[in-house]
C-alpha positions as CSV (number, residue, x, y, z in Angstrom):
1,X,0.0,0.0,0.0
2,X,3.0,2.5,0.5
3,X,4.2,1.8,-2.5
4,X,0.7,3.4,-4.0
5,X,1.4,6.5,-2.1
6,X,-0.8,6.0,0.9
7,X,0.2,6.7,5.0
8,X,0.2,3.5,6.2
9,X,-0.1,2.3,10.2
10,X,0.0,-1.3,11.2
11,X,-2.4,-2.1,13.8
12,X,-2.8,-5.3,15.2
13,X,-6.8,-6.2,15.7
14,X,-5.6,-8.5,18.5
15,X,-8.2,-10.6,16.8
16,X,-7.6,-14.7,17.3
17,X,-8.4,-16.6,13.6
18,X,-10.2,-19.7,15.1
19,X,-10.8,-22.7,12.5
20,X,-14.3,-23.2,11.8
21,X,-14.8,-26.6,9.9
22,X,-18.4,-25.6,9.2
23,X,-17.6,-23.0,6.8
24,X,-16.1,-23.6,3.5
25,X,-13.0,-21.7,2.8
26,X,-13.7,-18.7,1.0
27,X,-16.2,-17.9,3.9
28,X,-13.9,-18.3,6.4
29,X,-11.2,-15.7,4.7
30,X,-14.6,-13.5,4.9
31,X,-14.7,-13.9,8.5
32,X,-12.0,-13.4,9.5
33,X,-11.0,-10.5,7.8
34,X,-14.3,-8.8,8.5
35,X,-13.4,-9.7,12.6
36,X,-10.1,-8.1,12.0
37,X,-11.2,-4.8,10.9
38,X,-13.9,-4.4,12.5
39,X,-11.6,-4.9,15.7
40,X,-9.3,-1.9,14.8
41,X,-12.4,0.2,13.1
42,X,-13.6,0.0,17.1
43,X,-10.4,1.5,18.0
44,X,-10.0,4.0,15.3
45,X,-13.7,5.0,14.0
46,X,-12.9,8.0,12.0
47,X,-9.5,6.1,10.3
48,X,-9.9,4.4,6.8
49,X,-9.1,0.3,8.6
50,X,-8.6,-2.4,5.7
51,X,-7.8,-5.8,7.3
52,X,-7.1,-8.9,5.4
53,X,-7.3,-12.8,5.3
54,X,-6.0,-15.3,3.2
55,X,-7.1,-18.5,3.7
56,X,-5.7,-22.0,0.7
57,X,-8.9,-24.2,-0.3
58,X,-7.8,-27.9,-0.6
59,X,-10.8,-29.6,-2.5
60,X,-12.9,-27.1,0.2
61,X,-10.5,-28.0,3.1
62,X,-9.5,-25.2,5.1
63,X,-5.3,-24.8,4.8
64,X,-4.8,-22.0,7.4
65,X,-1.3,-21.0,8.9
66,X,0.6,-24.3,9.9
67,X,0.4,-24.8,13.5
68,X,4.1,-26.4,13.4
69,X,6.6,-28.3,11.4
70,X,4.6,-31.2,11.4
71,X,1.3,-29.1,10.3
72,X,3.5,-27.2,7.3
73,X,4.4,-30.5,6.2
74,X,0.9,-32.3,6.1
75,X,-0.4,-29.0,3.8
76,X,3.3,-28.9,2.0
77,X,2.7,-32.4,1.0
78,X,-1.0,-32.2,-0.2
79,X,-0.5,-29.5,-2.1
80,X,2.5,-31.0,-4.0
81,X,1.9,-32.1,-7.7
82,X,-2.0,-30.8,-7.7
83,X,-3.9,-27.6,-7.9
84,X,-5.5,-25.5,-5.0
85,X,-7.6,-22.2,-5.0
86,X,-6.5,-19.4,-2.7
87,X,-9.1,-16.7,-1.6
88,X,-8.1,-13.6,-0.2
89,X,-10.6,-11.0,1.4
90,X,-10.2,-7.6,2.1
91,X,-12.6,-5.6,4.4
92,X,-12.5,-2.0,4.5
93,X,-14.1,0.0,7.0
94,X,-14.8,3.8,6.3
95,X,-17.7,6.4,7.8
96,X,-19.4,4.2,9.8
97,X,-19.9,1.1,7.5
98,X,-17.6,-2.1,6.5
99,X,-17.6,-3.2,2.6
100,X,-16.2,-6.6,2.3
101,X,-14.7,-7.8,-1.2
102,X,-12.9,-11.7,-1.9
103,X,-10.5,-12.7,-4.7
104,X,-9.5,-16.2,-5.7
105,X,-6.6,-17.2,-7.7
106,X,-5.7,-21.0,-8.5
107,X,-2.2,-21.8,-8.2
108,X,-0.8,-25.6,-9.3
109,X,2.2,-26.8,-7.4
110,X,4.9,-28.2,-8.7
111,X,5.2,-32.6,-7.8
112,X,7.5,-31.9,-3.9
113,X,10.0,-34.6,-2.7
114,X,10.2,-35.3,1.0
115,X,13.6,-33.4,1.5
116,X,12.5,-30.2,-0.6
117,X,9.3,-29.6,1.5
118,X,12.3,-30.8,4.7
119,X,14.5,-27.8,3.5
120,X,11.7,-25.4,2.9
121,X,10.1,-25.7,6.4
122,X,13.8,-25.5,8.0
123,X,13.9,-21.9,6.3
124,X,10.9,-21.0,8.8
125,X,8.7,-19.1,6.0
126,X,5.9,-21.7,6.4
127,X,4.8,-20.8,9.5
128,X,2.9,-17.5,9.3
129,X,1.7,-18.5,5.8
130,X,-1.7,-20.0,4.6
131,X,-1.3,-23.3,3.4
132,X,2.3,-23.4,5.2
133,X,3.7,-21.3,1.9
134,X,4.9,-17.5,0.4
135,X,4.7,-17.2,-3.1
136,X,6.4,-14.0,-2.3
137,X,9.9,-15.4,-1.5
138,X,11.1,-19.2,-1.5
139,X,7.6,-20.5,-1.9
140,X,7.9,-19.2,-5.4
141,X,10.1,-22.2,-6.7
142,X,7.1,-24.8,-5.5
143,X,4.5,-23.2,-7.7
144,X,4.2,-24.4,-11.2
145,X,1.8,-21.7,-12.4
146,X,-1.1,-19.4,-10.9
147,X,-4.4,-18.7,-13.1
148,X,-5.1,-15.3,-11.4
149,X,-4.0,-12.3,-9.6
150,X,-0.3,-12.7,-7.9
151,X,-0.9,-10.9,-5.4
152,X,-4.0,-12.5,-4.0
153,X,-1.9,-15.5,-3.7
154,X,0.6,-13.3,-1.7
155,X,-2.3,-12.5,1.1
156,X,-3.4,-8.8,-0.3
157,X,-5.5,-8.7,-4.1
158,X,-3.7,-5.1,-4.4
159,X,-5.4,-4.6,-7.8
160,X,-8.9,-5.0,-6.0
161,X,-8.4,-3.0,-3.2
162,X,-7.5,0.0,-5.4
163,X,-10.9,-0.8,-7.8
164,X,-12.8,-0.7,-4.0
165,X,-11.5,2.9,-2.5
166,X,-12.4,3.9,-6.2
167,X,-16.1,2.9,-5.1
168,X,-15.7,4.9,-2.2
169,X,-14.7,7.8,-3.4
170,X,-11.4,7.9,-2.8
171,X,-8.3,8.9,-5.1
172,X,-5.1,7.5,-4.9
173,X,-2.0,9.9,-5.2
174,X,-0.4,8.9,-8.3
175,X,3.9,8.7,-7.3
176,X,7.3,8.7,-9.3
């Protein structure tokens, strides 16, 4: 978001992301990111708040972040060789009311051997990543392809927050 030009404060909503096996994954990502900005829109009602959630959709399993090593490497190892959907959801909060928009991108990993997924959890990025991985960084050599936008996969569909402030009526500086 900086690099669009915009101030930008961190707040952390404080807000736990419990697994709820009752909803399918998209609706989860919903959920929580509505709870997480509504959390901080409590604390800062006249602030523009935008929370996100990303949440990976095994055949309409629930891959959240990876509890531990032995977690990363359960999702590490279904996602390996097949193709999962990854729905990201933004809520933005702004003048009293929350609007609440989800992207979904499908990304197809590439086949994993044992000692690959071994090596990738030692790095430590798995663990505050849905699905146990960051397309952003070294979880960019275990994707084959993505059908979609990049950087709903990377946890914040940058292209559709823009299009939503547009709704609302704001204008983004443009930068050099």
């Amino acid at each position: 978001m900086q690099s669009l030009g915009l101030d930008v404060h961190v707040v952390p909503s404080g807000y736990h992301e419990p697994d709820r096996a009752e909803l399918a994954p998209r609706e989860l990502a919903l959920e929580h990111a509505r709870a997480k900005c509504e959390a901080v829109a409590l604390r800062f009602p006249n602030d523009v708040v935008v929370a996100a959630d990303t949440v990976v959709d095994v055949d309409g399993t629930a891959f959240n972040k990876p509890r531990d090593a032995t977690d990363a490497r359960r999702m590490l190892t279904a996602l390996g060789g097949r193709t999962h959907v990854v729905h990201t959801t933004l809520a933005i909060a702004s003048a009293g009311s929350t609007i609440v928009e989800s992207e979904s991108t499908r990304v197809t990993f590439f086949p994993l051997e044992p000692g690959e997924i071994d090596r990738y959890i030692e790095s430590g990025e798995p663990f505050d990543k849905a699905g146990g991985y960051g397309i952003q960084a070294h979880g960019a050599s275990l994707v084959e392809r993505i059908d979609g936008d990049f950087y709903t996969v990377m946890g914040f569909p940058l292209a559709r927050f823009v299009r939503t402030l547009r709704r609302l009526g704001f204008v983004l500086p443009i930068t050099n």
